[in-house]
FIDOLO-606054 format. One record per atom (N, C-alpha, C): atom name; residue in one letter; x, y, z; residue number from 1. Coordinates in pm, 1 decimal. Example, Ala and Ser with C-alpha at 12.3 -4.5 7.8 and 13.67 -1.06 7.14 Angstrom:
# residues 2
+-------+-------+----------+----------+----------+-------+
| vexpa | bakol |       c1 |       c2 |       c3 | lolum |
+-------+-------+----------+----------+----------+-------+
|     N |     A |   1319.0 |   -569.0 |    780.0 |     1 |
|    CA |     A |   1230.0 |   -450.0 |    780.0 |     1 |
|     C |     A |   1320.0 |   -330.0 |    780.0 |     1 |
|     N |     S |   1285.0 |   -225.0 |    708.0 |     2 |
|    CA |     S |   1367.0 |   -106.0 |    714.0 |     2 |
|     C |     S |   1290.0 |      3.0 |    787.0 |     2 |
+-------+-------+----------+----------+----------+-------+
This chain:
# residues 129
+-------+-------+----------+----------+----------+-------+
| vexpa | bakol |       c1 |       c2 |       c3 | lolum |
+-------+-------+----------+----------+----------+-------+
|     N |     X |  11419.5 |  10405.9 |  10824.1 |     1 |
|    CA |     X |  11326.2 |  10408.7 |  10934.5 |     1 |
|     C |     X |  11324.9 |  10275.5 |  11005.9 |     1 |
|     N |     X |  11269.5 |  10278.6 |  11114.1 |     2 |
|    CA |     X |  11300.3 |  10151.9 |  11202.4 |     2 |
|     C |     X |  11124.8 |  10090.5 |  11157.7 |     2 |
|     N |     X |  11155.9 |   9948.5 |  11214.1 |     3 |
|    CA |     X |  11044.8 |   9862.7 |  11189.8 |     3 |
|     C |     X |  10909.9 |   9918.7 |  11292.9 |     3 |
|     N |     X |  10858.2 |   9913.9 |  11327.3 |     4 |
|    CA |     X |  10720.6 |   9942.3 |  11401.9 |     4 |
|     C |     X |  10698.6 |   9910.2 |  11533.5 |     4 |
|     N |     X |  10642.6 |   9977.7 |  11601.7 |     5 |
|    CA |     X |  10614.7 |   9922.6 |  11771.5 |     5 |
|     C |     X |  10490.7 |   9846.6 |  11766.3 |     5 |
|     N |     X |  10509.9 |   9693.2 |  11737.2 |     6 |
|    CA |     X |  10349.9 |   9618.8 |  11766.1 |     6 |
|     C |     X |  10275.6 |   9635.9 |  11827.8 |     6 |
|     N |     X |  10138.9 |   9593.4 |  11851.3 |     7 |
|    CA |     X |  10047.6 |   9581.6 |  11895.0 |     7 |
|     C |     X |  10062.7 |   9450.2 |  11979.1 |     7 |
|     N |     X |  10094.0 |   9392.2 |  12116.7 |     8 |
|    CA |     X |  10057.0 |   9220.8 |  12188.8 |     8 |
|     C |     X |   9922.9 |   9211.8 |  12281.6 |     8 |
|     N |     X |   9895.5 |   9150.3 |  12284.3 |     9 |
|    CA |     X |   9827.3 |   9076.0 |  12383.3 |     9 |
|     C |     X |   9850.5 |   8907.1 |  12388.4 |     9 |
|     N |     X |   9857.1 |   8901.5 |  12525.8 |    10 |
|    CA |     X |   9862.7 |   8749.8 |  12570.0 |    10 |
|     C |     X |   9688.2 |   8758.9 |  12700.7 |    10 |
|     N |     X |   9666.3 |   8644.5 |  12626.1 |    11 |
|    CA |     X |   9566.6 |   8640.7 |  12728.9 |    11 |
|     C |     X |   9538.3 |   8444.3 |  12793.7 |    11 |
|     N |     X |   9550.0 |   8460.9 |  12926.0 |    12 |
|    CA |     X |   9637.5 |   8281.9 |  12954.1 |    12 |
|     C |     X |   9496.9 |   8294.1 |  13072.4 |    12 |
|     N |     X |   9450.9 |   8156.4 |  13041.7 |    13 |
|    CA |     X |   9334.1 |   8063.5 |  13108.3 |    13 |
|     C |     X |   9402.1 |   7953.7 |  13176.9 |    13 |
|     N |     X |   9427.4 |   7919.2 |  13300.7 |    14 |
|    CA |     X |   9500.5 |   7812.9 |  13329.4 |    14 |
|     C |     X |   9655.1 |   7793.3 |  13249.1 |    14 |
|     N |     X |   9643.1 |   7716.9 |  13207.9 |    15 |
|    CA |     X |   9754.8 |   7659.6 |  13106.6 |    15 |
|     C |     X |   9755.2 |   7671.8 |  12935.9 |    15 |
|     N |     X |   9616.0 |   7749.5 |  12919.5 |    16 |
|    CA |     X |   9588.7 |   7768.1 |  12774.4 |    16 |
|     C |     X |   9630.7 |   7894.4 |  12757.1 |    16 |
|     N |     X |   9666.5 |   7950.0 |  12661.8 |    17 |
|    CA |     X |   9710.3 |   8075.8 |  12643.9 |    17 |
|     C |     X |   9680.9 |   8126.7 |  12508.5 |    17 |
|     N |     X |   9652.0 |   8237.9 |  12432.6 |    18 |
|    CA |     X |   9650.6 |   8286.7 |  12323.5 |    18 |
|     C |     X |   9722.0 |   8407.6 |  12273.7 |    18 |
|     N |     X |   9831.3 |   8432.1 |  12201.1 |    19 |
|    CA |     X |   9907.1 |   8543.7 |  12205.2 |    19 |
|     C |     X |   9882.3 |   8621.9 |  12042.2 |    19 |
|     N |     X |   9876.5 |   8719.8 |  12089.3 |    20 |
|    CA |     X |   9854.3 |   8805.7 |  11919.1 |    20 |
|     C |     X |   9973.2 |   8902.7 |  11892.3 |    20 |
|     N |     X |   9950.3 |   8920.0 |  11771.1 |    21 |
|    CA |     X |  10054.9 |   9040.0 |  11745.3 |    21 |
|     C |     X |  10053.5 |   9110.4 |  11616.3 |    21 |
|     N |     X |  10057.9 |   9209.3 |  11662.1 |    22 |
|    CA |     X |  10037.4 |   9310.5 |  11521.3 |    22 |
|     C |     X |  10130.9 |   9380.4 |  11489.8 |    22 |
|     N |     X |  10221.2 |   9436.6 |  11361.7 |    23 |
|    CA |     X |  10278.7 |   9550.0 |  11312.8 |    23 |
|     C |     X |  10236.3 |   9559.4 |  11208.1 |    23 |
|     N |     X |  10245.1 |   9716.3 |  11201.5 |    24 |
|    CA |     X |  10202.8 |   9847.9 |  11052.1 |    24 |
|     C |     X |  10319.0 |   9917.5 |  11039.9 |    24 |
|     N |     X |  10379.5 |   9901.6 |  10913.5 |    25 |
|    CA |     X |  10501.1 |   9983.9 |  10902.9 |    25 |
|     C |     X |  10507.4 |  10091.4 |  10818.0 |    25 |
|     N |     X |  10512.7 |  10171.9 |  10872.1 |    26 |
|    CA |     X |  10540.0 |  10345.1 |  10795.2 |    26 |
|     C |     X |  10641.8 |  10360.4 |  10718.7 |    26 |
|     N |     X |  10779.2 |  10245.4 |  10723.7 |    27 |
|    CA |     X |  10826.4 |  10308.7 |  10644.3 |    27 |
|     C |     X |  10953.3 |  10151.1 |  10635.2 |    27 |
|     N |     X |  11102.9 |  10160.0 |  10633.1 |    28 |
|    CA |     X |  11158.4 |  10004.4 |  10635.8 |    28 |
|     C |     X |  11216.3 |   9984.3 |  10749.4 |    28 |
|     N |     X |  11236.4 |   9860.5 |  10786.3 |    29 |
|    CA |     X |  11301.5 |   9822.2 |  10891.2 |    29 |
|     C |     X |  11275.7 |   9701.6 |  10905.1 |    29 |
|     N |     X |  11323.8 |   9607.3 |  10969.3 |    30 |
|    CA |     X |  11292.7 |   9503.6 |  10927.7 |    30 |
|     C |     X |  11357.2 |   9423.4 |  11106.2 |    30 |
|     N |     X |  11277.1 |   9315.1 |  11173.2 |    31 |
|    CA |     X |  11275.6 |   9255.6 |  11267.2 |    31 |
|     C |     X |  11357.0 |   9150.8 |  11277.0 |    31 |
|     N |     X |  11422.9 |   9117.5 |  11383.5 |    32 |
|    CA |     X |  11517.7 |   8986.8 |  11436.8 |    32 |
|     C |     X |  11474.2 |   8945.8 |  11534.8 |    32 |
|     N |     X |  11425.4 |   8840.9 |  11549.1 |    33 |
|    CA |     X |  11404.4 |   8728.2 |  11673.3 |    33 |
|     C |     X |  11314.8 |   8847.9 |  11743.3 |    33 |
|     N |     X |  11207.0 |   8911.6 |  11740.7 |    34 |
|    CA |     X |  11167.1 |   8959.9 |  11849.5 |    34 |
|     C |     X |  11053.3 |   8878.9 |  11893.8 |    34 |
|     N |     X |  11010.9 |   8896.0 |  11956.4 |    35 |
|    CA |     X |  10929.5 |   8773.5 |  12070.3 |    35 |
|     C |     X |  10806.1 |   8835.5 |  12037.4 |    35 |
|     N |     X |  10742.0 |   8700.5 |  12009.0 |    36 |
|    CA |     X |  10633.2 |   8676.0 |  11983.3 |    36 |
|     C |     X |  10519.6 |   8605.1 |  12088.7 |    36 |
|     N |     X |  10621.1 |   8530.7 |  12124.8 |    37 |
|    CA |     X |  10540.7 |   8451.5 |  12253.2 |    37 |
|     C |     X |  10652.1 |   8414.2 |  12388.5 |    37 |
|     N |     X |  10642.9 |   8494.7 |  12496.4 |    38 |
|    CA |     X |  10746.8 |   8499.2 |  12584.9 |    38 |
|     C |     X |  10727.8 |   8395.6 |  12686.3 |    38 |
|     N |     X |  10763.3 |   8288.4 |  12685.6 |    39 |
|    CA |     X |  10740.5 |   8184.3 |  12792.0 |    39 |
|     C |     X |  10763.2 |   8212.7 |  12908.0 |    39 |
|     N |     X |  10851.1 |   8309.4 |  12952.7 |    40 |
|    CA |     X |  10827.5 |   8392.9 |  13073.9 |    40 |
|     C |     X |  10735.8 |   8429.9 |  13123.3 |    40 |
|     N |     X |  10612.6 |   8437.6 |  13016.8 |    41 |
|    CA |     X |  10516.6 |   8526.2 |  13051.9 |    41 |
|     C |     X |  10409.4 |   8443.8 |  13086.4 |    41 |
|     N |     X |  10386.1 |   8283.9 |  13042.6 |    42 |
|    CA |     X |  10283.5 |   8217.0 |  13069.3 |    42 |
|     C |     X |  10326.7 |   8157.8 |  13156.0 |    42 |
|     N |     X |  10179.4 |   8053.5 |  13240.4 |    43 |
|    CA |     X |  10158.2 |   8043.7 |  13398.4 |    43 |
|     C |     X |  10286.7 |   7883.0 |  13432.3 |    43 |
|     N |     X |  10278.9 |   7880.4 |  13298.3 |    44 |
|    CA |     X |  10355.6 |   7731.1 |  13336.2 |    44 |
|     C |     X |  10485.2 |   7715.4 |  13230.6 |    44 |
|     N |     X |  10596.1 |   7704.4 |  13275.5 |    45 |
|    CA |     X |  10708.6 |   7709.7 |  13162.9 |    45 |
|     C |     X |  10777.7 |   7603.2 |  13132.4 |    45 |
|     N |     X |  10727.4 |   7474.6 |  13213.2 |    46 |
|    CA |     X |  10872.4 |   7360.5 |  13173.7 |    46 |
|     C |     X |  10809.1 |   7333.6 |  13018.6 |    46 |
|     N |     X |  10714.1 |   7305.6 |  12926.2 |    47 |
|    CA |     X |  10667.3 |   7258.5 |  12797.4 |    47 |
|     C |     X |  10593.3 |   7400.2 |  12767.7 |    47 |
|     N |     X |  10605.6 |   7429.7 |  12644.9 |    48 |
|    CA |     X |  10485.1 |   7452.6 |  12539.6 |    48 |
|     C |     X |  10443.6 |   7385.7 |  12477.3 |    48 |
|     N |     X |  10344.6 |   7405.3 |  12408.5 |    49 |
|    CA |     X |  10241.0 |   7329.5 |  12307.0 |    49 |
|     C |     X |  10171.1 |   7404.3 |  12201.9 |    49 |
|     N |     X |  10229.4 |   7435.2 |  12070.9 |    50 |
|    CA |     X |  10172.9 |   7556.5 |  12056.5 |    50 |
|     C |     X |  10036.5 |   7447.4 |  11968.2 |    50 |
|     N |     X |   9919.1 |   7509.4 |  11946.9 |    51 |
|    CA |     X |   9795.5 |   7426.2 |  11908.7 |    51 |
|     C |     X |   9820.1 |   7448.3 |  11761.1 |    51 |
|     N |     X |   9786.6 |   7617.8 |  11787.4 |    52 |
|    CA |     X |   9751.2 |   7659.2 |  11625.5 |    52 |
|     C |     X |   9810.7 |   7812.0 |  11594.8 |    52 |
|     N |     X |   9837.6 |   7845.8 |  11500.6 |    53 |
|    CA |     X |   9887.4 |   7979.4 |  11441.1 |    53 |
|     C |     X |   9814.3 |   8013.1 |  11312.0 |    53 |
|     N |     X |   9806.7 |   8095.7 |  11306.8 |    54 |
|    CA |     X |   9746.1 |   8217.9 |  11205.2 |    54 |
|     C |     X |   9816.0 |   8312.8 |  11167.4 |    54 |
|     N |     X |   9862.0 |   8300.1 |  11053.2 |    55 |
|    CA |     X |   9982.6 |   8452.3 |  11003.8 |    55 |
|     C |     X |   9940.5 |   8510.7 |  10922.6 |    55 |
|     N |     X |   9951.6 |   8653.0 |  10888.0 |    56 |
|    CA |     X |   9899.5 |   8709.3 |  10795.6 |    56 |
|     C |     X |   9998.2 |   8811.8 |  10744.3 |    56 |
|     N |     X |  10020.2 |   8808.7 |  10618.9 |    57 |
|    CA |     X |  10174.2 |   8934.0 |  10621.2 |    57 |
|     C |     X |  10116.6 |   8974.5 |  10427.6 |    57 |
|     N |     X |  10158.7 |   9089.2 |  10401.9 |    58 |
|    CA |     X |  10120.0 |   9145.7 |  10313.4 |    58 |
|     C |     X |  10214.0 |   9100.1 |  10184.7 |    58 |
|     N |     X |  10194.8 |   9172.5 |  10092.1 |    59 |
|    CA |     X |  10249.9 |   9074.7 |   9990.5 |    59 |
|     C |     X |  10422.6 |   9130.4 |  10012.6 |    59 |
|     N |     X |  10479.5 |   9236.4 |  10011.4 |    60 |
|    CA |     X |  10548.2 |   9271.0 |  10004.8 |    60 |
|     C |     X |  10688.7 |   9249.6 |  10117.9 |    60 |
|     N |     X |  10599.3 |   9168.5 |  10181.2 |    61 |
|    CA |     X |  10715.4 |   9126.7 |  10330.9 |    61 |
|     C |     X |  10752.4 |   8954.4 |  10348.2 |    61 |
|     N |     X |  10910.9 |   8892.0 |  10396.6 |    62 |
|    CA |     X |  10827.5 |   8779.5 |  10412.5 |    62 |
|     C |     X |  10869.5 |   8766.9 |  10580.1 |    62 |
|     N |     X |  10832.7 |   8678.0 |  10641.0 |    63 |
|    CA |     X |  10809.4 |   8628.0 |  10777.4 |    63 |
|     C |     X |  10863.9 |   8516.4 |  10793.2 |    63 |
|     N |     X |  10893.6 |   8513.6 |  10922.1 |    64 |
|    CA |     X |  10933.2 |   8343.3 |  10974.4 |    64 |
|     C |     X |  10886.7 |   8351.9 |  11119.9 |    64 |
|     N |     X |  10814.7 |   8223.6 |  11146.9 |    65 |
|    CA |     X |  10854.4 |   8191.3 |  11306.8 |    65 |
|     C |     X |  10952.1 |   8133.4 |  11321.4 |    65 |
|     N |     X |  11036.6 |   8135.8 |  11415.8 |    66 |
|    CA |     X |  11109.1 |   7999.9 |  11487.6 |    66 |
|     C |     X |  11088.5 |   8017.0 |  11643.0 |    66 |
|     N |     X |  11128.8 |   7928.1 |  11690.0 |    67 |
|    CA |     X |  11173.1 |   7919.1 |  11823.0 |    67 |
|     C |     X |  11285.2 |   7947.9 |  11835.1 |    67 |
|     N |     X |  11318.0 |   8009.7 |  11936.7 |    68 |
|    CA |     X |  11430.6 |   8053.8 |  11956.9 |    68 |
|     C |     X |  11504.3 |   7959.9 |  12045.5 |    68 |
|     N |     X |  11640.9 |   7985.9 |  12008.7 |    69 |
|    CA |     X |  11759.4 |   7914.5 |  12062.5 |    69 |
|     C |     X |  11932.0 |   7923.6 |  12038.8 |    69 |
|     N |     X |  12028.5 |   7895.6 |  12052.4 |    70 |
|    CA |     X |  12167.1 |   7895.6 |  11979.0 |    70 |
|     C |     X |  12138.9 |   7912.7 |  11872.8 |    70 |
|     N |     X |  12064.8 |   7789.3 |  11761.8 |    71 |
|    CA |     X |  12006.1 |   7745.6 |  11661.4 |    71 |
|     C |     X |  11863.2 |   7749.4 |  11648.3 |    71 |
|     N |     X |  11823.0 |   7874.1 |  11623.0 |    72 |
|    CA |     X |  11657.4 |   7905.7 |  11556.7 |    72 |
|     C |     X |  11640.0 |   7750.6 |  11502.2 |    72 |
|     N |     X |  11481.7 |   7693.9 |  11546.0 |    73 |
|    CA |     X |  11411.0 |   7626.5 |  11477.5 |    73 |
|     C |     X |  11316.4 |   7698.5 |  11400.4 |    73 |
|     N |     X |  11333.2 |   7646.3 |  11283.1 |    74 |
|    CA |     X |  11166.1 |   7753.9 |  11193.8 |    74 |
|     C |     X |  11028.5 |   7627.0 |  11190.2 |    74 |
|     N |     X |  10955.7 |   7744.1 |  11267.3 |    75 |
|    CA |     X |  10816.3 |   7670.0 |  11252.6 |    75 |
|     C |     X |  10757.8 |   7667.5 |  11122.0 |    75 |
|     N |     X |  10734.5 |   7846.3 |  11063.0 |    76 |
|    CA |     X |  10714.6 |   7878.6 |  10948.5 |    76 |
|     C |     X |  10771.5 |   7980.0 |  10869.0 |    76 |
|     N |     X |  10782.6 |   7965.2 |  10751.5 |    77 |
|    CA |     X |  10801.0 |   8059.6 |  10654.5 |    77 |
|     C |     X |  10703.2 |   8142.9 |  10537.6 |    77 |
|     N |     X |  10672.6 |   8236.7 |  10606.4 |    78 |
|    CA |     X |  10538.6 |   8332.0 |  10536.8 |    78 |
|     C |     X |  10648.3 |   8404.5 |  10373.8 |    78 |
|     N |     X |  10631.5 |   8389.1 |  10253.2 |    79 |
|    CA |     X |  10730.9 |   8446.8 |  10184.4 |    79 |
|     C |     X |  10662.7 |   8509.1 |  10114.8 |    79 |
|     N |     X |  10773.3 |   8624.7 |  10076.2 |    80 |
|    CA |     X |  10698.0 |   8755.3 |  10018.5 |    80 |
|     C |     X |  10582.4 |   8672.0 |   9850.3 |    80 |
|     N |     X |  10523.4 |   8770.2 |   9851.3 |    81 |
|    CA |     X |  10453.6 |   8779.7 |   9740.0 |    81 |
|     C |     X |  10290.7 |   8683.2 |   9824.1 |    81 |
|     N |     X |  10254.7 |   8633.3 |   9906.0 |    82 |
|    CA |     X |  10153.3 |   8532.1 |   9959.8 |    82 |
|     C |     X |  10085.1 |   8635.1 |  10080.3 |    82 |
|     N |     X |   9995.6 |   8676.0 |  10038.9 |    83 |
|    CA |     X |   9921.9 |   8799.4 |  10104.6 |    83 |
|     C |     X |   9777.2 |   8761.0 |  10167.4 |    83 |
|     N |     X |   9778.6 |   8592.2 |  10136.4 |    84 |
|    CA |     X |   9654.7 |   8538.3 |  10257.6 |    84 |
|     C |     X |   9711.5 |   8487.0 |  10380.5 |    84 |
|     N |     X |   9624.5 |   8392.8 |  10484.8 |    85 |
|    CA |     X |   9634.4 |   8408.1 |  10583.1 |    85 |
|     C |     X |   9668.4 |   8271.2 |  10603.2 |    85 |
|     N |     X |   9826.4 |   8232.1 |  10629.2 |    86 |
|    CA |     X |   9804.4 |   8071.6 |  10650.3 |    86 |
|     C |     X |   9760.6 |   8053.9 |  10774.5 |    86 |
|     N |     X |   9714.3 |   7924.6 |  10825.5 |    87 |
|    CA |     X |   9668.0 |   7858.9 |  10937.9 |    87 |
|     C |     X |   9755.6 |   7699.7 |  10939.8 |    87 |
|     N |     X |   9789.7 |   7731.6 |  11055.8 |    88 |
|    CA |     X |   9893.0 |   7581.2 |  11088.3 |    88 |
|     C |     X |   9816.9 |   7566.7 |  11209.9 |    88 |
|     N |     X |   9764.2 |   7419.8 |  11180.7 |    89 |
|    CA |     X |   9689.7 |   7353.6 |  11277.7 |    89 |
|     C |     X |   9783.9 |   7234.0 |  11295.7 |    89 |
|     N |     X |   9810.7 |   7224.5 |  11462.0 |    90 |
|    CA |     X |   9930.8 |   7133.2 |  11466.9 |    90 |
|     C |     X |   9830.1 |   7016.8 |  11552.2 |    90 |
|     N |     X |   9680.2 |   7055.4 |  11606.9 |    91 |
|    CA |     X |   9596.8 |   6962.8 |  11716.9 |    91 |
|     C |     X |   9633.9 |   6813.7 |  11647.3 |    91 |
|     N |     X |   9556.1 |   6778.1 |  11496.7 |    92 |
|    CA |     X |   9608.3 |   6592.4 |  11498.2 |    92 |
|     C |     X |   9700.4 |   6526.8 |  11499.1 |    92 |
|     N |     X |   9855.1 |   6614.5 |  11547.7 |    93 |
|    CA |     X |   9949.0 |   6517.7 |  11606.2 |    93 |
|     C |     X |   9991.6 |   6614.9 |  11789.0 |    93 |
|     N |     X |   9857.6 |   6652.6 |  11801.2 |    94 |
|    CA |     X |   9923.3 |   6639.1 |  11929.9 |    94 |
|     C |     X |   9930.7 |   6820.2 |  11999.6 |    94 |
|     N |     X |   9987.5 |   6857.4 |  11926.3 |    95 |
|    CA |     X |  10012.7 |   7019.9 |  11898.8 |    95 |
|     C |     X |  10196.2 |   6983.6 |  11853.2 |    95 |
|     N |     X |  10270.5 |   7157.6 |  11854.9 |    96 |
|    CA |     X |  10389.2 |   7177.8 |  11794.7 |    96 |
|     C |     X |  10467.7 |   7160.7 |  11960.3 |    96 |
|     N |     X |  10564.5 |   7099.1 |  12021.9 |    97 |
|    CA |     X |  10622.8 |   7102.8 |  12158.4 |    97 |
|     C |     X |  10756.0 |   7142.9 |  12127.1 |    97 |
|     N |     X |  10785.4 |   7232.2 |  12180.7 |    98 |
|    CA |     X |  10909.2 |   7311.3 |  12187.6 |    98 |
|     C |     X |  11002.6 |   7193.5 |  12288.1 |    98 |
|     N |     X |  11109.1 |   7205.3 |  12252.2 |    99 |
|    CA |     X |  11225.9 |   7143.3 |  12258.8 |    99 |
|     C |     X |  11303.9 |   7176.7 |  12376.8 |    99 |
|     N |     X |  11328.4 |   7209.7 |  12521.3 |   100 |
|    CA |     X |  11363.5 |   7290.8 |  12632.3 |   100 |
|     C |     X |  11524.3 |   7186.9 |  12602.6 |   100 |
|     N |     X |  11562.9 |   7176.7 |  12548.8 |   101 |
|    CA |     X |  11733.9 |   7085.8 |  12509.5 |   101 |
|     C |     X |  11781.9 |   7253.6 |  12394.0 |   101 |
|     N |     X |  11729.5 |   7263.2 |  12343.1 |   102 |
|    CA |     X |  11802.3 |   7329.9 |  12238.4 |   102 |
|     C |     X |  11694.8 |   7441.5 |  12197.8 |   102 |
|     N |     X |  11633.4 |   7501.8 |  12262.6 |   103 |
|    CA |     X |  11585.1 |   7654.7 |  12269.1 |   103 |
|     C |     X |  11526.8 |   7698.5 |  12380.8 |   103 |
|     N |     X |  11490.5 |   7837.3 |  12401.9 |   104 |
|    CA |     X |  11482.1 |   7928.2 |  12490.8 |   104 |
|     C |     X |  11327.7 |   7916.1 |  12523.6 |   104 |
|     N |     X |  11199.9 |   7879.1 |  12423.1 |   105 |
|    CA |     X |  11093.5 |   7807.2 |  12396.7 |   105 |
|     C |     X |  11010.9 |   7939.8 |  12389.6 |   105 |
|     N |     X |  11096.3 |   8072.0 |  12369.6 |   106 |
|    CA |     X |  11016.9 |   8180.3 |  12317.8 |   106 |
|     C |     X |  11005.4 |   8149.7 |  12157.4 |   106 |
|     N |     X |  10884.2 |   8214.0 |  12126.5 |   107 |
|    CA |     X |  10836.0 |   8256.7 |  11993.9 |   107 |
|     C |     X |  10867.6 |   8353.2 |  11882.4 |   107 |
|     N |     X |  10965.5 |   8344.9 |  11795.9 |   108 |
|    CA |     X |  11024.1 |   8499.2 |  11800.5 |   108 |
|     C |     X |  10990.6 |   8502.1 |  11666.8 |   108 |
|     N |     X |  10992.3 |   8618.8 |  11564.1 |   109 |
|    CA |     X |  10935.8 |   8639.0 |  11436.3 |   109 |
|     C |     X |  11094.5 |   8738.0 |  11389.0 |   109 |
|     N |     X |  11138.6 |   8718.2 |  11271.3 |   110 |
|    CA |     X |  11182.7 |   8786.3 |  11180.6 |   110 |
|     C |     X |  11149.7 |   8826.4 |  11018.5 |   110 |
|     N |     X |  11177.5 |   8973.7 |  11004.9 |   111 |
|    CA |     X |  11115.3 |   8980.1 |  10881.9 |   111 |
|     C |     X |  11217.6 |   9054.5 |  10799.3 |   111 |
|     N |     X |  11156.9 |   9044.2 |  10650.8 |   112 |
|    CA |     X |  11249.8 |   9057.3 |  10552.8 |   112 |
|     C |     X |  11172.5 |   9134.1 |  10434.3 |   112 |
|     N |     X |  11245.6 |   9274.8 |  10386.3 |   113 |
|    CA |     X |  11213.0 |   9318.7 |  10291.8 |   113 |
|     C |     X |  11078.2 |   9437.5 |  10324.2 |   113 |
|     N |     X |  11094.4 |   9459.9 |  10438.3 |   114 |
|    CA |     X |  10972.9 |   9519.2 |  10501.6 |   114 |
|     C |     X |  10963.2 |   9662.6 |  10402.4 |   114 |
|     N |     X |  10855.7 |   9716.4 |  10381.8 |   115 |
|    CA |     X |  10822.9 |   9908.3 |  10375.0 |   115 |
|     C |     X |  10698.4 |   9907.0 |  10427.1 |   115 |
|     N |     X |  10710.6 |  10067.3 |  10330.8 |   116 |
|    CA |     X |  10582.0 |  10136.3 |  10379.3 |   116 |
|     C |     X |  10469.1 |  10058.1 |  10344.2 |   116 |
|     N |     X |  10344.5 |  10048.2 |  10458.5 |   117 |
|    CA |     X |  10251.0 |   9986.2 |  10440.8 |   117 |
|     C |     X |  10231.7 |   9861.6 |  10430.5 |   117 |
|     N |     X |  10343.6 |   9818.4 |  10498.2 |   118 |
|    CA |     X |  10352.1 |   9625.8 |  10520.8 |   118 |
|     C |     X |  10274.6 |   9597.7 |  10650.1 |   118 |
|     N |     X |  10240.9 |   9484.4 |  10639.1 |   119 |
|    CA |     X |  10132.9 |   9437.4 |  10771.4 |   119 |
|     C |     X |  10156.4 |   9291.9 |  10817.2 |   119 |
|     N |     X |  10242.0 |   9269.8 |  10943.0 |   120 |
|    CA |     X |  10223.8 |   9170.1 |  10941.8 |   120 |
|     C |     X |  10141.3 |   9099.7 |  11082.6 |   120 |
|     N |     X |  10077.7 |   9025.3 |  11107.4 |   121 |
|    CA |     X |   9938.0 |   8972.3 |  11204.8 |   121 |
|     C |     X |   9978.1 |   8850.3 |  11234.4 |   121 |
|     N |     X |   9971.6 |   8804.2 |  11345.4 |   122 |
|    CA |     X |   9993.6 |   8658.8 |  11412.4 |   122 |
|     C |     X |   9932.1 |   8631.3 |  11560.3 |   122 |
|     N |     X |   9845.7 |   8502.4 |  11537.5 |   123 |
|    CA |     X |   9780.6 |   8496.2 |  11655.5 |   123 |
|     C |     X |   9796.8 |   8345.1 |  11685.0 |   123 |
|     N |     X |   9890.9 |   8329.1 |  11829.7 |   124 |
|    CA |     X |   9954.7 |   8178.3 |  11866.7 |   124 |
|     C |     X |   9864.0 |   8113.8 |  12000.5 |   124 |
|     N |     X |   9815.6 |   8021.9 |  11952.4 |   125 |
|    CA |     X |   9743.6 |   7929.0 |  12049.6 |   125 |
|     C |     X |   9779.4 |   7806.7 |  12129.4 |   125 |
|     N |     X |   9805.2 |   7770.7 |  12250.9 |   126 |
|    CA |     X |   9910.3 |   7685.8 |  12289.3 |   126 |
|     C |     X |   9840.4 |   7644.5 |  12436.1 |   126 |
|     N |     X |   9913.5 |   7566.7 |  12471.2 |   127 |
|    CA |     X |   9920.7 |   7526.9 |  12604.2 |   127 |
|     C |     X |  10045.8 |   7494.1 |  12683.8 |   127 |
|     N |     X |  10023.3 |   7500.9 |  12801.3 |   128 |
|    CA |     X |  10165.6 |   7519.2 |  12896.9 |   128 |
|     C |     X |  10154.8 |   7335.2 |  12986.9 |   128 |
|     N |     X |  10289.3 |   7282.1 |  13064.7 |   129 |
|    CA |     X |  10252.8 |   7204.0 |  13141.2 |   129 |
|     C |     X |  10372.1 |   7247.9 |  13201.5 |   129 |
+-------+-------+----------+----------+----------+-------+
C-alpha cells in the first residue's frame, strides 16, 4: 500500500510563517523528500529561518527532516522506537538558516519502516527575509 495523503496547512503573517503536517497510515509505504515546507509558498524566499519544530512519529516509524538539495542536509532524525514529541528550539542561536548555496531551502521529510497505524505530526515555525 502506498504511504498516506497528509493533512498541510501553512499559515504566513508577514514574514512569519507556521507549517503543519499530518499523516495516518492504513497500511506501508513509506515517504522520500516530500515537502514539508515549500519555500515557494512563503511571502519571502531569498532566507529561511526555521525558529522551532515539533515532531511527533509513533513508535514504529522513523523520520528525518532535511533540507533539501543535491545533498540532503538533516535537520533531524526522529528514530523508530521514540513515540514522544521532540521539540527543537533553534531561537538562542538565532533560528536554523537554510543554506540557498547548496539546497532548494524546501523542507522535506522521509520515512522509514512505516505500517498500519503509524502517525507521523510536524509543525515548522520560521521566518522569511
Amino acid at each position: 500500500m502506498a504511504a498516506p495523503t497528509p493533512v498541510t496547512n501553512l499559515y504566513k503573517n508577514g514574514k512569519a510563517f507556521v507549517s503543519s503536517w499530518r499523516g495516518v497510515w492504513a497500511g506501508t509505504g513509506d515517504f522520500t523528500d516530500t515537502i514539508i515546507v515549500n519555500l515557494s509558498d512563503l511571502n519571502y524566499t531569498n532566507r529561511i529561518r526555521i525558529l522551532n519544530i515539533a515532531m511527533t512519529a509513533t513508535t514504529g516509524i522513523s523520520a528525518e527532516l532535511e533540507f533539501e538539495g543535491s545533498t540532503d542536509a538533516l535537520i533531524y532524525h526522529h528514530p523508530i522506537g521514540i513515540g514522544e514529541t521532540a521539540y527543537l528550539d533553534f531561537t538562542p542561536i538565532g533560528g536554523l538558516i537554510w543554506d540557498g548555496q547548496t539546497s532548494t531551502g524546501d523542507i522535506v521529510l522521509t520515512t522509514l519502516s512505516a505500517a498500519s497505524a503509524d502517525v507521523v505530526s510536524i509543525v515548522v515555525t520560521g521566518r522569511c527575509s
